[in-house]
N, C-alpha and C positions, 0 to 999 in steps of 0.2 A: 558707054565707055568701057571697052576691053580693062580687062585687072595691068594696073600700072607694073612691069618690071623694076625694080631696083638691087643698085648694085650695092655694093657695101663694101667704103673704105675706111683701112685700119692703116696709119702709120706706126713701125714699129721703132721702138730705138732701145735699145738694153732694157726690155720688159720679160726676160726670161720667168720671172717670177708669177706675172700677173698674165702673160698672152693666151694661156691656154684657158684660163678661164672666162676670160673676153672672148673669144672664137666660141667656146660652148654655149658662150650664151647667145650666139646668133644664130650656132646649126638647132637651137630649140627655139626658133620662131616657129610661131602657130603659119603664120606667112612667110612663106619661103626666100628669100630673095633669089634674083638670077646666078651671081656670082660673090664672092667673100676676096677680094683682093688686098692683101699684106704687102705693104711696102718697107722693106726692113732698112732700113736708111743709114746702113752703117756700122750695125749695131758691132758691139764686141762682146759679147755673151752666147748663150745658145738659143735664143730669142725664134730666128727661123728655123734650127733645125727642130725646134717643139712644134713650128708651124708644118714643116713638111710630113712630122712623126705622125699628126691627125688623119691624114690621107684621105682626105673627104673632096671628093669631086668638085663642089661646091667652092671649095682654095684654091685660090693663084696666089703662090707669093714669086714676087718682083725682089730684087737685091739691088740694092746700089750703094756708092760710095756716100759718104755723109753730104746732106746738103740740108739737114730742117727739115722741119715739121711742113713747110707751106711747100717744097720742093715735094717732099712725097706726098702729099697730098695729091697734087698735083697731076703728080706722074702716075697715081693710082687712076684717077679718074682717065687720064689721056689714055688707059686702059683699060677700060670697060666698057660694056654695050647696052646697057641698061635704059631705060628713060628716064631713069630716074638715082640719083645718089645720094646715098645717107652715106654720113661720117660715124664713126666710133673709135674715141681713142684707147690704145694698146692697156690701159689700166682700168678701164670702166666697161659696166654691164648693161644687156638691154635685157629687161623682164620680156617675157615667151612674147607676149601681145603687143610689145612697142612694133614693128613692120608693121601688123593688122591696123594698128590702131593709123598710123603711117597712109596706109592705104587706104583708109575709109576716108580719110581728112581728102585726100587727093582725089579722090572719085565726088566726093561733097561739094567740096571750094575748088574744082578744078582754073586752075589759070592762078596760082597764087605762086611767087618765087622762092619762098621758104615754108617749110612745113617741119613743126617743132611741139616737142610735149617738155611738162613739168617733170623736175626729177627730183631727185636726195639726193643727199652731203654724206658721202661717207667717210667719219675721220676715224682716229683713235679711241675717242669720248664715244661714239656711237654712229649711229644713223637720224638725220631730221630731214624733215621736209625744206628744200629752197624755198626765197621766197618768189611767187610766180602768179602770173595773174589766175583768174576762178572759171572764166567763161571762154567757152570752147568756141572754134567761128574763126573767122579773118579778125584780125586784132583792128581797132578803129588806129592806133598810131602809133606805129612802133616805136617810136624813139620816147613821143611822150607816157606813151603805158609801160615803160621801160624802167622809170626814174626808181631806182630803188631797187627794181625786182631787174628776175630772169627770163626773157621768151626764149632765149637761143644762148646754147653754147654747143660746141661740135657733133657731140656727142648724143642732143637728142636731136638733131637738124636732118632735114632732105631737104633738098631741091630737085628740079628739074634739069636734067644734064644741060638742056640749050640756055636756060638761065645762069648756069655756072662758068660755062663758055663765053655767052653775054659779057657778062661782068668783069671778065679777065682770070679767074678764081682766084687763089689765093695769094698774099703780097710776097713774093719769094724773100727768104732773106729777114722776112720781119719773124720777129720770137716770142713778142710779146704783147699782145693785143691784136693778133691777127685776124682771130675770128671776128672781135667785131671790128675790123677795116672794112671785111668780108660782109657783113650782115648792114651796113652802113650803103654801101653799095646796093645792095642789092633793095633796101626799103625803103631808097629814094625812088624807084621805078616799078617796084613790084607788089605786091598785098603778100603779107605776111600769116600764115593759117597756125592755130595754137590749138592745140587740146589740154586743160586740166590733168590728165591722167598721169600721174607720176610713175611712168614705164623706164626709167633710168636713175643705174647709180652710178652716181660721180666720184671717183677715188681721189681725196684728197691724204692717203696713205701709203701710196706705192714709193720704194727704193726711191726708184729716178723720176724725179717730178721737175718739172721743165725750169720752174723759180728756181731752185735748187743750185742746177745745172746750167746755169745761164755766163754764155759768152757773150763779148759785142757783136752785137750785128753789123752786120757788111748788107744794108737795101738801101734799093731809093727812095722806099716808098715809104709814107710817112702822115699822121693824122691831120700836120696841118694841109697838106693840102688836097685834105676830103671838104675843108672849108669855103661855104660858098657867104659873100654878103647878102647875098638875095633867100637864103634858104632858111624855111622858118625856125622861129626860137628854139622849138622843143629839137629839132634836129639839130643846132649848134649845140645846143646844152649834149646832148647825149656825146658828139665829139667830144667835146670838154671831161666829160666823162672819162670817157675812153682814154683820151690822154694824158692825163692827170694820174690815175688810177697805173698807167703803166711808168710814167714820174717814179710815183713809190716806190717801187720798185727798182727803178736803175740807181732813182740817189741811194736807196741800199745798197746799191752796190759799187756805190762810189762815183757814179756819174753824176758830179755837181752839176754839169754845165747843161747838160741834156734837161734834169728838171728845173733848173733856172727858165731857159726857153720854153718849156712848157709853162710856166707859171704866167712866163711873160704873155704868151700869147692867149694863154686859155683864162687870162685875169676876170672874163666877163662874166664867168658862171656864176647864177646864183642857186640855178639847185643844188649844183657840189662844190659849194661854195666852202663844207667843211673840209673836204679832198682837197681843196687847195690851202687850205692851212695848213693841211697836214702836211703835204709837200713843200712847203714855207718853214714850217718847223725842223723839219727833218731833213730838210738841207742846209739848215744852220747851227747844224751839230757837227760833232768832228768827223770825217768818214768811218773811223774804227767803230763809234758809238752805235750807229745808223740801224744795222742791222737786228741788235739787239733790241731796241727801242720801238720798232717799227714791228719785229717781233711778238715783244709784246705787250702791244697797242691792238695786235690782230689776234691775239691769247686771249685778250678781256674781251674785243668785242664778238670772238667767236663764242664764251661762255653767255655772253648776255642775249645775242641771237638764240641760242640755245634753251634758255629761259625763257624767250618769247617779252621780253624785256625794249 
């Protein structure tokens, strides 16, 4: 097997702060990739021109008017040549050896549609390890070895361009739980490849963080109907997950009605059966209260994570 190509997409959106440090940490892969494509999506800061200031052959940046994260996404890959694409978003790092490591996986377990490593939590408090499975290989079931922990999030993900094509890629329009709509799809039909090796940090500290900064969505697309009655337990439960989990979130932000229907639908879960309390709880508070509450709920159980509690 010839050495896999891959391309490597960064959506940018007002990460002036953080881009040039994300960009460094890809032009110091021990493994190179083919191309580094910036999709700047709008941003109103100086986000691209610190991307254009690097001058590294290696950068494409793409401009466009705002449309989301899954829009440039998107348009990043509809832009590349690669056979392969990893994601990285504009606030987070890959250590020297995440591609290598990337590429071993993919020459190992060729024919798998996600290929993904462990990473770290980087907040204000520190750095810790996520929690993420131990054994490296094709994961036996993604949704079920999922419960609790992390195989995938953008940032340490690749796939295979014709798998992302496949799939449809990303859900335009969705803001919140995109990736795993994204990864949901794709491990109903595909084997999923995990390496142990903690080659990414995750910034849960930057300026502009997507929770933060959250509009309504204008998609069609949506988790109930990733719902199949035919399709096994551990894969309904992981949806329920997913949707739940993004629940919290909007009744924070004042979308009573959106986590009612989630409640309604996703009522069956018993692995995140406490996710659905909390989304029960926290929509039966006032809207103003929501935020703070929810806040910190995710203050204490980030300290006790932290604890290993």
């Amino acid at each position: 097997m010839t050495a896999p190509t891959i391309s490597v997409i960064i959506p940018l959106y007002n990460k002036a702060h953080e881009i040039e440090r994300t960009l460094r940490s890809v032009l110091r892969q021990s493994y190179a990739p083919k191309e580094i494509i910036v999709v700047d999506d709008g941003s109103k800061d100086k986000g691209g021109d610190i991307v254009e200031s690097l001058r590294s052959p290696l950068v494409r940046l793409i401009r466009q008017a705002n449309g989301g994260v899954c829009v440039a996404r998107n348009r990043g890959v509809e832009a590349s040549t690669g056979q392969y694409i990893a994601f990285l978003d504009a606030d987070d790092e890959w250590h020297p050896d995440f591609l290598k490591e990337v590429a071993s996986l993919i020459t190992e377990y060729p024919d798998c549609g996600l290929y993904t490593t462990a990473f770290d939590i980087v907040s204000h408090e520190g750095c810790f390890p996520a929690p993420t499975p131990t054994r490296r290989g094709i994961v036996d079931n993604f949704f079920r070895d999922s419960a609790h922990r992390y195989i995938a999030i953008p940032s340490t993900s690749c796939m295979p361009r014709e798998v992302f094509d496949a799939v449809g890629g990303f859900p335009e329009g969705m803001k919140i739980g995109e990736d795993l709509y994204l990864w949901i799809k794709i491990a109903r039909t595909y084997k999923v490849c995990f390496s142990p090796l903690r080659l990414v940090s995750y910034s849960r500290v930057a300026e502009n963080r997507s929770s933060t900064v959250y509009t309504p969505e204008k998609t069609r697309h949506s988790f109930t109907e990733l719902l199949r009655e035919d399709a096994p337990e551990e894969e309904r439960e992981f949806i329920a997950r997913a949707a739940l989990g993004k629940a919290l979130i909007l009744s924070a932000k004042g979308d009573t009605d959106y986590a009612h229907r989630a409640v309604r639908t996703f009522a069956y879960t018993r692995t995140y059966a406490r996710t659905l309390r909390k989304v029960r709880v926290l929509n039966a508070l006032p809207p103003v209260l929501r935020p703070t509450v929810l806040a910190f709920y995710n203050r204490m159980a980030w300290l006790i994570a932290k604890k290993g509690l």
